[in-house]
PyMOL commands that place a pseudoatom at each C-alpha (Angstrom):
pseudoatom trace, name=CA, resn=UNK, resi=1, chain=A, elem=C, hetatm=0, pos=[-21.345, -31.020, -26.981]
pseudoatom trace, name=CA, resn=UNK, resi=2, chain=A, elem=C, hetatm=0, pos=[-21.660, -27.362, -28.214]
pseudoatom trace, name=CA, resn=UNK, resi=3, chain=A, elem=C, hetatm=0, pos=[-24.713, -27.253, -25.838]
pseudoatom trace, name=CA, resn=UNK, resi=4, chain=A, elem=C, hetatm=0, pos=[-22.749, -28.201, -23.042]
pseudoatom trace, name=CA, resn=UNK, resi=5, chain=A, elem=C, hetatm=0, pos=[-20.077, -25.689, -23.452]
pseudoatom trace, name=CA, resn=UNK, resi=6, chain=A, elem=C, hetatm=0, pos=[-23.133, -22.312, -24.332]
pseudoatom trace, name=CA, resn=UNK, resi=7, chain=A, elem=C, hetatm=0, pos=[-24.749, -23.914, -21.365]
pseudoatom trace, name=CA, resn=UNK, resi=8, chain=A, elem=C, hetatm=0, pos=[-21.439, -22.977, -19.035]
pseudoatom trace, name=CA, resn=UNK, resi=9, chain=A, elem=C, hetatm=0, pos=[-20.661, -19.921, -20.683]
pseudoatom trace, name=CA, resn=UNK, resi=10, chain=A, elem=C, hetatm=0, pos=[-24.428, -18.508, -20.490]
pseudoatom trace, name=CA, resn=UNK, resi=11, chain=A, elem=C, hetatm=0, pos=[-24.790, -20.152, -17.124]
pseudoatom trace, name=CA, resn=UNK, resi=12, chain=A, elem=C, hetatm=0, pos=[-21.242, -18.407, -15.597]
pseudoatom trace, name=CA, resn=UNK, resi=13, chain=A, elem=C, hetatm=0, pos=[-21.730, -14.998, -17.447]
pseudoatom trace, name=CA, resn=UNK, resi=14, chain=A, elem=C, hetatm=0, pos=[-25.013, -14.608, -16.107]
pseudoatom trace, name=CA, resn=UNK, resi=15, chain=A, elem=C, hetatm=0, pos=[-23.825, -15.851, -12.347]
pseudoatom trace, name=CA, resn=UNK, resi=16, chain=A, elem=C, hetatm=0, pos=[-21.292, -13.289, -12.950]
pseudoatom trace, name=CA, resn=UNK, resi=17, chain=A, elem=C, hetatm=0, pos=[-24.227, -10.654, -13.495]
pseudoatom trace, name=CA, resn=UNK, resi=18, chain=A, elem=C, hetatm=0, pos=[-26.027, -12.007, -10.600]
pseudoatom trace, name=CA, resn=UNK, resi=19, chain=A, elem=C, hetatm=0, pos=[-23.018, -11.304, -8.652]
pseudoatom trace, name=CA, resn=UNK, resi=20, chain=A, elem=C, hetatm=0, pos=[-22.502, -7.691, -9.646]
pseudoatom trace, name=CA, resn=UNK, resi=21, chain=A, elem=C, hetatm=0, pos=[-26.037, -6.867, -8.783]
pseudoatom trace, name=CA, resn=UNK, resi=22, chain=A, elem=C, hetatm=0, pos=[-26.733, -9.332, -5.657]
pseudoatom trace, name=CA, resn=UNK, resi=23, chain=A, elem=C, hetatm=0, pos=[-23.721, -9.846, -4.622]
pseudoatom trace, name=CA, resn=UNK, resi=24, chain=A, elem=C, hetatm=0, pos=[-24.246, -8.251, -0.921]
pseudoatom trace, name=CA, resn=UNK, resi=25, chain=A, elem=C, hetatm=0, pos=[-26.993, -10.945, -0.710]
pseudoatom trace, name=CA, resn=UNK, resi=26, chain=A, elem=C, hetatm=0, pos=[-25.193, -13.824, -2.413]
pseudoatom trace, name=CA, resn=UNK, resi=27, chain=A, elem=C, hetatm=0, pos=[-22.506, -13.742, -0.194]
pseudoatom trace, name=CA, resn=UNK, resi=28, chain=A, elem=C, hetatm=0, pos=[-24.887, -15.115, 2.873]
pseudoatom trace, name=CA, resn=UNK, resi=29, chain=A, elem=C, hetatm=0, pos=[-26.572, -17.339, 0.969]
pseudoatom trace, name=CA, resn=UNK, resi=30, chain=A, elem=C, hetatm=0, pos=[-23.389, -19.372, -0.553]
pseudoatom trace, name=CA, resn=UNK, resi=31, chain=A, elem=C, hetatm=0, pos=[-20.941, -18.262, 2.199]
pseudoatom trace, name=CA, resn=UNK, resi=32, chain=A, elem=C, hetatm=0, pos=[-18.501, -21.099, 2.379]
pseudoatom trace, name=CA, resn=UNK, resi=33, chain=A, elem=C, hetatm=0, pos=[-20.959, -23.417, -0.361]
pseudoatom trace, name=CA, resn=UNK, resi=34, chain=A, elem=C, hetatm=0, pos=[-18.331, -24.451, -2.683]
pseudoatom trace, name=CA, resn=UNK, resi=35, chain=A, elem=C, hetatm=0, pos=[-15.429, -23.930, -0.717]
pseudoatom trace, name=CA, resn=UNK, resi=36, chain=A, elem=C, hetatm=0, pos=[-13.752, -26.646, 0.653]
pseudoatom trace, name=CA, resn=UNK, resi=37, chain=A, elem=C, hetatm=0, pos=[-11.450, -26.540, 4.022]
pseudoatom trace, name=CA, resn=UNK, resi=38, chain=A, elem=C, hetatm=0, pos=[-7.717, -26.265, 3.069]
pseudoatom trace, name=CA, resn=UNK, resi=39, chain=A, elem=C, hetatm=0, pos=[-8.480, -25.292, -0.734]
pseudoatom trace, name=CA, resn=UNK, resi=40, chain=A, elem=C, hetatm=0, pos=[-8.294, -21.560, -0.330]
pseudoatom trace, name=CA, resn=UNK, resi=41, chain=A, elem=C, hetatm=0, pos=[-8.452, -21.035, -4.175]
pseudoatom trace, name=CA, resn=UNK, resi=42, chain=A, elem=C, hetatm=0, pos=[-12.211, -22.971, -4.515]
pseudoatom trace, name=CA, resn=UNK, resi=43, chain=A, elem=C, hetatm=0, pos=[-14.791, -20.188, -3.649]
pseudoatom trace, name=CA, resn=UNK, resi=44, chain=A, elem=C, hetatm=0, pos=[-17.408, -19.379, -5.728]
pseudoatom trace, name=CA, resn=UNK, resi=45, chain=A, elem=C, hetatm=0, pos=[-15.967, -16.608, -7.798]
pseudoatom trace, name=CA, resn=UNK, resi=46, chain=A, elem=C, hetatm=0, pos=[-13.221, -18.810, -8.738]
pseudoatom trace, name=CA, resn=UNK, resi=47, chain=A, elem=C, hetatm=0, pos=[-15.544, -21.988, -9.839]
pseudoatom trace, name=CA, resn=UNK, resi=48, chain=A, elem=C, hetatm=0, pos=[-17.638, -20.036, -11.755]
pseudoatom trace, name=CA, resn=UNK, resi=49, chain=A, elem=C, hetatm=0, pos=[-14.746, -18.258, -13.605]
pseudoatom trace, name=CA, resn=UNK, resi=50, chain=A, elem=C, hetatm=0, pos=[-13.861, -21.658, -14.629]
pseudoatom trace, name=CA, resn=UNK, resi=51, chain=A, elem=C, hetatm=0, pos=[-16.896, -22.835, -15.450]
pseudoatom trace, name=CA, resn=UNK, resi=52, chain=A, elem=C, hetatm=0, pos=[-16.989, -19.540, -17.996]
pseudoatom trace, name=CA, resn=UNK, resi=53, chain=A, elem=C, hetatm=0, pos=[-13.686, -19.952, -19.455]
pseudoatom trace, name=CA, resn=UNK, resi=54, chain=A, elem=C, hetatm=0, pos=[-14.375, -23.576, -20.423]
pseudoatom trace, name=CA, resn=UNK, resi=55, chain=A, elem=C, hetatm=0, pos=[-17.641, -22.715, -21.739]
pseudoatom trace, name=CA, resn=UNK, resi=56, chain=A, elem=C, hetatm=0, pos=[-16.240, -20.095, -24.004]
pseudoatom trace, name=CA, resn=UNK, resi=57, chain=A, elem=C, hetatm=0, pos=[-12.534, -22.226, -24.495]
pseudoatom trace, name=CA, resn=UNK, resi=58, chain=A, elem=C, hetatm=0, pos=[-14.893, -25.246, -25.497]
pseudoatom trace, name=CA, resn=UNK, resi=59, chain=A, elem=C, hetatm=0, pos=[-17.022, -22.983, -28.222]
pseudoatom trace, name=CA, resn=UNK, resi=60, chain=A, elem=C, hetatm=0, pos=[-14.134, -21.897, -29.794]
pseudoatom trace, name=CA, resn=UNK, resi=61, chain=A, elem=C, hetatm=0, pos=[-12.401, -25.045, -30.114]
pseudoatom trace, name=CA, resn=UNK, resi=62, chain=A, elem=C, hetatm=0, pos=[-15.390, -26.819, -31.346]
pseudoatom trace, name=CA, resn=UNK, resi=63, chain=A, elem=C, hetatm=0, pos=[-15.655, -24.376, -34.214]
pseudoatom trace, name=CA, resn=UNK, resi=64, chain=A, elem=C, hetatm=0, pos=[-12.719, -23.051, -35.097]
pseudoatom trace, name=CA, resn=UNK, resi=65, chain=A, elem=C, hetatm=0, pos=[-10.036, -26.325, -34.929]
pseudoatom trace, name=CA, resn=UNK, resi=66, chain=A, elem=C, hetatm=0, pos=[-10.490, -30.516, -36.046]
pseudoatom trace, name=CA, resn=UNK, resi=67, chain=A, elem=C, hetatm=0, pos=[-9.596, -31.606, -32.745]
pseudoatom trace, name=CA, resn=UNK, resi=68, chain=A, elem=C, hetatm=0, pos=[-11.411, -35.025, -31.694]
pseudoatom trace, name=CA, resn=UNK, resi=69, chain=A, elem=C, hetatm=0, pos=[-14.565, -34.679, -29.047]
pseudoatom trace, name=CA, resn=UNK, resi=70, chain=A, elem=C, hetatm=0, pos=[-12.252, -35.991, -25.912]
pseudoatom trace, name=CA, resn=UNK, resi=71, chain=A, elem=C, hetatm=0, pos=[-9.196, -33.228, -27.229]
pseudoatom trace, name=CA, resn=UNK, resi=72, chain=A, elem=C, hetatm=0, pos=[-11.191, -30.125, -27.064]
pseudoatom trace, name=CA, resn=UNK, resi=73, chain=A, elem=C, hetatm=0, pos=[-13.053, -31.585, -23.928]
pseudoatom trace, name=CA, resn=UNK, resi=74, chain=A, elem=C, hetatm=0, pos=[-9.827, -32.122, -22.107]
pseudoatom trace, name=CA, resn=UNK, resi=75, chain=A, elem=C, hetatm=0, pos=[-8.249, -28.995, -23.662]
pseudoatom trace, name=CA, resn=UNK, resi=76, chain=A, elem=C, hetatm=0, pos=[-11.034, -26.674, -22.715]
pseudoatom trace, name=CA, resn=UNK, resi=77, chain=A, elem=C, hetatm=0, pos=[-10.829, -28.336, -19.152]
pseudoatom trace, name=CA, resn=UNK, resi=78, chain=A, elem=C, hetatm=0, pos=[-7.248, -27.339, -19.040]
pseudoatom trace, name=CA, resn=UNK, resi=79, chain=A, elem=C, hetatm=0, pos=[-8.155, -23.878, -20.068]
pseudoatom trace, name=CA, resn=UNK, resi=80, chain=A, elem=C, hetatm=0, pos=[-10.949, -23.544, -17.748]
pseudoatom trace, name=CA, resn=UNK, resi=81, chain=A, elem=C, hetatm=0, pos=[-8.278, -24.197, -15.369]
pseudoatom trace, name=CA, resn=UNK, resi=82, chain=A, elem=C, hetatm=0, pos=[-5.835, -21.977, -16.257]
pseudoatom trace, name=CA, resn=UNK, resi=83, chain=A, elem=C, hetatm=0, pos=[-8.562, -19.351, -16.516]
pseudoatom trace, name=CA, resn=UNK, resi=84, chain=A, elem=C, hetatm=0, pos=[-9.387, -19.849, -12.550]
pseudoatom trace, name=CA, resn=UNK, resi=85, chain=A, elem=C, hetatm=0, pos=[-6.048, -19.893, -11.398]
pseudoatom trace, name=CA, resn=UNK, resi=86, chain=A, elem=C, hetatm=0, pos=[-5.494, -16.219, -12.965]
pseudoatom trace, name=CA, resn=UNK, resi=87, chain=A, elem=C, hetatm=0, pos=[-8.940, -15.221, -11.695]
pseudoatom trace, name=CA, resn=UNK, resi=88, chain=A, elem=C, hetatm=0, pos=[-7.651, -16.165, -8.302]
pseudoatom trace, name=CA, resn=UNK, resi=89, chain=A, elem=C, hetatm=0, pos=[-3.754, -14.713, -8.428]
pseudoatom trace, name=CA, resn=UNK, resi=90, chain=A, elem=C, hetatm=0, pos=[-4.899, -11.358, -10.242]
pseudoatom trace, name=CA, resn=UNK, resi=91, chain=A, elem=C, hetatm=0, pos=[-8.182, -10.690, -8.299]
pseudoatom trace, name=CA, resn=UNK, resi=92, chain=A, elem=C, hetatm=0, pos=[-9.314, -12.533, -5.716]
pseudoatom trace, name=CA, resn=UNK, resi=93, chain=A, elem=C, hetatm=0, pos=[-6.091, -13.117, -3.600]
pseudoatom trace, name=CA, resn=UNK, resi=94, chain=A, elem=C, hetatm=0, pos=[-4.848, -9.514, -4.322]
pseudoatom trace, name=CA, resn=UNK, resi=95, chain=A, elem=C, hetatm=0, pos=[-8.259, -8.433, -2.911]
pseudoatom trace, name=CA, resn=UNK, resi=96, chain=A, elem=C, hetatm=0, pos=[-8.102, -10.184, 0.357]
pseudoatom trace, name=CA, resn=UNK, resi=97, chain=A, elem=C, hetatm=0, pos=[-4.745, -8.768, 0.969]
pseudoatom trace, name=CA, resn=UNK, resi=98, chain=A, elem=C, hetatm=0, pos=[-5.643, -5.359, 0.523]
pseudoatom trace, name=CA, resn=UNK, resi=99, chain=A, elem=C, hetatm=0, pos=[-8.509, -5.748, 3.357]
pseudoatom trace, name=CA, resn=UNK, resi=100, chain=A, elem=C, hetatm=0, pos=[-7.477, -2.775, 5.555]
pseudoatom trace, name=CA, resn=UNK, resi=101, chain=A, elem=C, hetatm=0, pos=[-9.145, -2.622, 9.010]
pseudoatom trace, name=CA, resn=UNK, resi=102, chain=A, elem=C, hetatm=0, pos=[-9.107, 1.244, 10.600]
pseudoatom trace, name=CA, resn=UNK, resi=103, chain=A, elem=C, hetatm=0, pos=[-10.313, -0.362, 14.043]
pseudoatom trace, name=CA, resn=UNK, resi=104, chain=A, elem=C, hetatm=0, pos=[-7.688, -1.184, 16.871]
pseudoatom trace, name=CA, resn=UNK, resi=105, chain=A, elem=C, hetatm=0, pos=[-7.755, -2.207, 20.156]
pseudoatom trace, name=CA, resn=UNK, resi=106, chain=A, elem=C, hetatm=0, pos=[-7.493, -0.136, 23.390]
pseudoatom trace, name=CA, resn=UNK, resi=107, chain=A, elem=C, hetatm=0, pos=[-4.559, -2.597, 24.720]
pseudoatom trace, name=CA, resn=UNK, resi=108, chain=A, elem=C, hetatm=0, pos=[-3.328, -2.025, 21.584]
pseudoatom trace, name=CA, resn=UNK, resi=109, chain=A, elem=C, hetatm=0, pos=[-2.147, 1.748, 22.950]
pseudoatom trace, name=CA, resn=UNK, resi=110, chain=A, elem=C, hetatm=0, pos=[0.460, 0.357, 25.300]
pseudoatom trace, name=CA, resn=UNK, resi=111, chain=A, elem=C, hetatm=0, pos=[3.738, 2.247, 24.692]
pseudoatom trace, name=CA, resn=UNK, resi=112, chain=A, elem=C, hetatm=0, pos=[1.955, 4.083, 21.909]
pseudoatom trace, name=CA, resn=UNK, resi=113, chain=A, elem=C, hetatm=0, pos=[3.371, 7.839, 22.048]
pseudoatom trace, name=CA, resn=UNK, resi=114, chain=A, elem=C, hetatm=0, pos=[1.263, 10.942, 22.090]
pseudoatom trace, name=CA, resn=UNK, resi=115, chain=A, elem=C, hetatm=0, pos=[0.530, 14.416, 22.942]
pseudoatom trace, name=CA, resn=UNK, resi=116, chain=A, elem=C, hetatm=0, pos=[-1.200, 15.948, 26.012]
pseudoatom trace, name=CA, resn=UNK, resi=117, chain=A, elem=C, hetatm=0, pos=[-4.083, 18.255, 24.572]
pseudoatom trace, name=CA, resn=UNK, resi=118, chain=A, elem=C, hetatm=0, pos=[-5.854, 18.984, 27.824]
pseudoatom trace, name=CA, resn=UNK, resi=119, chain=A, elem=C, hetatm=0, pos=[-3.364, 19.252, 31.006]
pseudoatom trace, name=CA, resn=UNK, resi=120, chain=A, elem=C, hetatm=0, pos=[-3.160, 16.221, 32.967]
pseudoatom trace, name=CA, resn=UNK, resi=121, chain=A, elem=C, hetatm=0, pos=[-3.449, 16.829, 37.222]
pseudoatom trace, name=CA, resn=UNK, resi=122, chain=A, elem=C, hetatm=0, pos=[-1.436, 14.818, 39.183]
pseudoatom trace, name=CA, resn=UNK, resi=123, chain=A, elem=C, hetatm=0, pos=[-4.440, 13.055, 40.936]
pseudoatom trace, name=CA, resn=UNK, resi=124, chain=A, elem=C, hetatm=0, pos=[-7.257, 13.069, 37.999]
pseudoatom trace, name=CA, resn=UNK, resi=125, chain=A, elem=C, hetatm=0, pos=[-7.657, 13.113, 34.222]
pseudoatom trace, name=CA, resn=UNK, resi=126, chain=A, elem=C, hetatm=0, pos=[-6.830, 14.811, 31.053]
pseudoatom trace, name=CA, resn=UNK, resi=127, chain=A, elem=C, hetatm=0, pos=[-6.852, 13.953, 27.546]
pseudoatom trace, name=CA, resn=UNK, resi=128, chain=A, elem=C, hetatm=0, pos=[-4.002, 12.967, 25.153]
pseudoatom trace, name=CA, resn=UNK, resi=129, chain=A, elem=C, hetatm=0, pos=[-3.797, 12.382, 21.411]
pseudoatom trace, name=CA, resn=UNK, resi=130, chain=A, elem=C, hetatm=0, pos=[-2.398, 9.685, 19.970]
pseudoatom trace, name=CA, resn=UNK, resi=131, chain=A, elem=C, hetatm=0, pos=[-1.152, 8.856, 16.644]
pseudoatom trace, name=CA, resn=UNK, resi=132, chain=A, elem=C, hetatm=0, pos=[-2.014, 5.988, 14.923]
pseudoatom trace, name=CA, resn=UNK, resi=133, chain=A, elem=C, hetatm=0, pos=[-1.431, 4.851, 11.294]
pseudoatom trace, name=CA, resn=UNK, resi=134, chain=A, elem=C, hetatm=0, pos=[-4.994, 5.160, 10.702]
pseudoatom trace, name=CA, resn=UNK, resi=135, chain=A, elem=C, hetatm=0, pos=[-5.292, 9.064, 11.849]
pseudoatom trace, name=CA, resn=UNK, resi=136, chain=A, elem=C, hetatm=0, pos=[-4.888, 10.612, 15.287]
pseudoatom trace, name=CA, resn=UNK, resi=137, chain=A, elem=C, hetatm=0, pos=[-7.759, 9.323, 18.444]
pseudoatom trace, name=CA, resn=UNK, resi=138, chain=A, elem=C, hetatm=0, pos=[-8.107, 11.620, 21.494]
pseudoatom trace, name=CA, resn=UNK, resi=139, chain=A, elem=C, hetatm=0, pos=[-8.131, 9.521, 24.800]
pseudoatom trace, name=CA, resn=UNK, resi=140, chain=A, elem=C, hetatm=0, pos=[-8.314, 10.450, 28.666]
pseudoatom trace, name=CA, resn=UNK, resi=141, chain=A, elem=C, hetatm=0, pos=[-5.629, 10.272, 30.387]
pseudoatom trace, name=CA, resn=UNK, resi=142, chain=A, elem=C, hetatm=0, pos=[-3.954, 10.177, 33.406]
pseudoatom trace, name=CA, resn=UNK, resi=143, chain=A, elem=C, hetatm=0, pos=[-0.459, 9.921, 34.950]
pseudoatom trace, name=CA, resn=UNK, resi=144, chain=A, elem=C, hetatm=0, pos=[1.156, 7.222, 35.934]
pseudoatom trace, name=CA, resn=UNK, resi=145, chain=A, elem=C, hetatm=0, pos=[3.337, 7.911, 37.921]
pseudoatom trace, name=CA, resn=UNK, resi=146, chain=A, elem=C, hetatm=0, pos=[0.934, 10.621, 39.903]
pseudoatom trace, name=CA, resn=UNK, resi=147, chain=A, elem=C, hetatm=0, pos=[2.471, 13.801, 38.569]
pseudoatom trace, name=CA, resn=UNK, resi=148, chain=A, elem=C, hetatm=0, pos=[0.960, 16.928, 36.530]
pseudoatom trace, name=CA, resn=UNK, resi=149, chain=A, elem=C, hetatm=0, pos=[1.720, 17.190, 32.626]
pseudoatom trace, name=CA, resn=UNK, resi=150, chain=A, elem=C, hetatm=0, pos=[1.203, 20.109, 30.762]
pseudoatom trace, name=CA, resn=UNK, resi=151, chain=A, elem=C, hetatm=0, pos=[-0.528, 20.803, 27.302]
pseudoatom trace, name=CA, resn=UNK, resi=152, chain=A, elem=C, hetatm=0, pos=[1.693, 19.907, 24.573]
pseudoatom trace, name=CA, resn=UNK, resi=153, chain=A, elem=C, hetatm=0, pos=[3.840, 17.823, 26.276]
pseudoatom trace, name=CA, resn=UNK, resi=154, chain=A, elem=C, hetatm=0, pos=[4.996, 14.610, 24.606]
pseudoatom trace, name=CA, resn=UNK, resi=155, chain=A, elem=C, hetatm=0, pos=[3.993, 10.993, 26.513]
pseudoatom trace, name=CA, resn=UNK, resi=156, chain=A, elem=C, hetatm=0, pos=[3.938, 7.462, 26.182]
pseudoatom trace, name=CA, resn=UNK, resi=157, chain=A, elem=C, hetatm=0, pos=[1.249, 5.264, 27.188]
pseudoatom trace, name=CA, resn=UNK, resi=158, chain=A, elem=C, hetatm=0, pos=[2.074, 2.872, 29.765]
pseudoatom trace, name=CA, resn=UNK, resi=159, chain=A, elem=C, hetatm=0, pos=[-1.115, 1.036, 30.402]
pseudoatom trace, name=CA, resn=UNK, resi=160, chain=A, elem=C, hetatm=0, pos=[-4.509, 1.391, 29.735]
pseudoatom trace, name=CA, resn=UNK, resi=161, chain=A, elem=C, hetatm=0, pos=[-7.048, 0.529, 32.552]
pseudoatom trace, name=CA, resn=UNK, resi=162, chain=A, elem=C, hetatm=0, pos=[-11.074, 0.809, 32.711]
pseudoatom trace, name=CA, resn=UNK, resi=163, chain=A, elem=C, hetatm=0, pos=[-10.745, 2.510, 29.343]
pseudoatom trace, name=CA, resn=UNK, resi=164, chain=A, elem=C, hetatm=0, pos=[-8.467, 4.956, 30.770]
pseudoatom trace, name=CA, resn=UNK, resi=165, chain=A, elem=C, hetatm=0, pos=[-4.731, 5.928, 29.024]
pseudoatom trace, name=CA, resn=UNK, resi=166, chain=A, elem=C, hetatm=0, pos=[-2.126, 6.078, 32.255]
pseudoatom trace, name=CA, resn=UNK, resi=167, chain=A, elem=C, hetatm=0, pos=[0.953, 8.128, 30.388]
pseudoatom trace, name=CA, resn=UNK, resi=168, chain=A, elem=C, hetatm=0, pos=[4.234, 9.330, 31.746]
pseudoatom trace, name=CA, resn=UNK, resi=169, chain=A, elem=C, hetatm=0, pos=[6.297, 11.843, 30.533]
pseudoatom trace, name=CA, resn=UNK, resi=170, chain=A, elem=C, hetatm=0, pos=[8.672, 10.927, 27.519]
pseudoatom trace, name=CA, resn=UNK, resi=171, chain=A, elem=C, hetatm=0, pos=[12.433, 11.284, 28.980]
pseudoatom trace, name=CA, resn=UNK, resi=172, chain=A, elem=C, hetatm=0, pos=[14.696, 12.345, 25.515]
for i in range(1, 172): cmd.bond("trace and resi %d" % i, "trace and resi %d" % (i + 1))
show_as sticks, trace
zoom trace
């Protein structure tokens, strides 16, 4: 039995290795391989983890206590358990939360408000900055509703079209 339980912890420890170095790679290879549809918490990272913990649960108990086989078996499977459900609540979850995407979308700037930095003609295009959470993007522009803006005056974006920004003046 002690084999068993040296053979998990060697076996996750060094998948946990593997991952550290390889992991760009890994992550093609067993994208979606022990994950199952509706179990968020089975990936691979998880599995392993639990596969380590009752490795190492499972060497200790066999040592150190006079349980029976079946009670350190079962009680190192409970362990194992517990370990992957912490694994998943402290890092994994946490992790894909914290995914932050800087990208947006250009139909995304619809009533966005912004700044004219280059003077917008009544029939043609300027530029305008807007201010996004991610930092400020610089956009042509041009006016709605077919009047000139100046420099440095303050607009909202009422559509976007053909990848250009058509703002009106903001009315305060």
């Amino acid at each position: 039995m002690e084999t068993l339980y040296w053979s998990c912890l060697i076996g996750g420890a060094l998948f946990a290795v593997i991952g550290v170095l390889f992991g760009d790679l890994l992550d093609g290879l067993l994208e979606g391989a022990a994950e199952l549809p509706g179990f968020d918490f089975l990936n691979t990272t998880v599995l392993a983890s639990m596969v380590t913990v009752f490795g190492g649960a499972g060497i200790l108990l066999f040592r150190y206590t006079e349980l029976g086989t079946a009670q350190h078996v079962l009680l190192s499977l409970l362990i194992g358990l517990l370990g992957g459900v912490l694994v998943f609540f402290a890092y994994i979850r946490p992790a894909r939360n914290s995914e932050v995407s800087t990208g947006f979308s250009m139909k995304e700037l619809t009533g966005k408000m912004g700044e004219i930095t280059i003077p917008v003609p009544a029939k043609g295009y300027g530029e305008v900055m807007i201010k996004l959470v991610s930092g400020n993007t610089i956009h042509t522009a041009m006016s709605f509703e077919a009047k000139p803006i100046l420099a440095g005056t303050q607009v909202v974006v009422v559509e976007v079209a053909d990848g250009v920004v058509h703002v009106a003046e903001l009315d305060y």
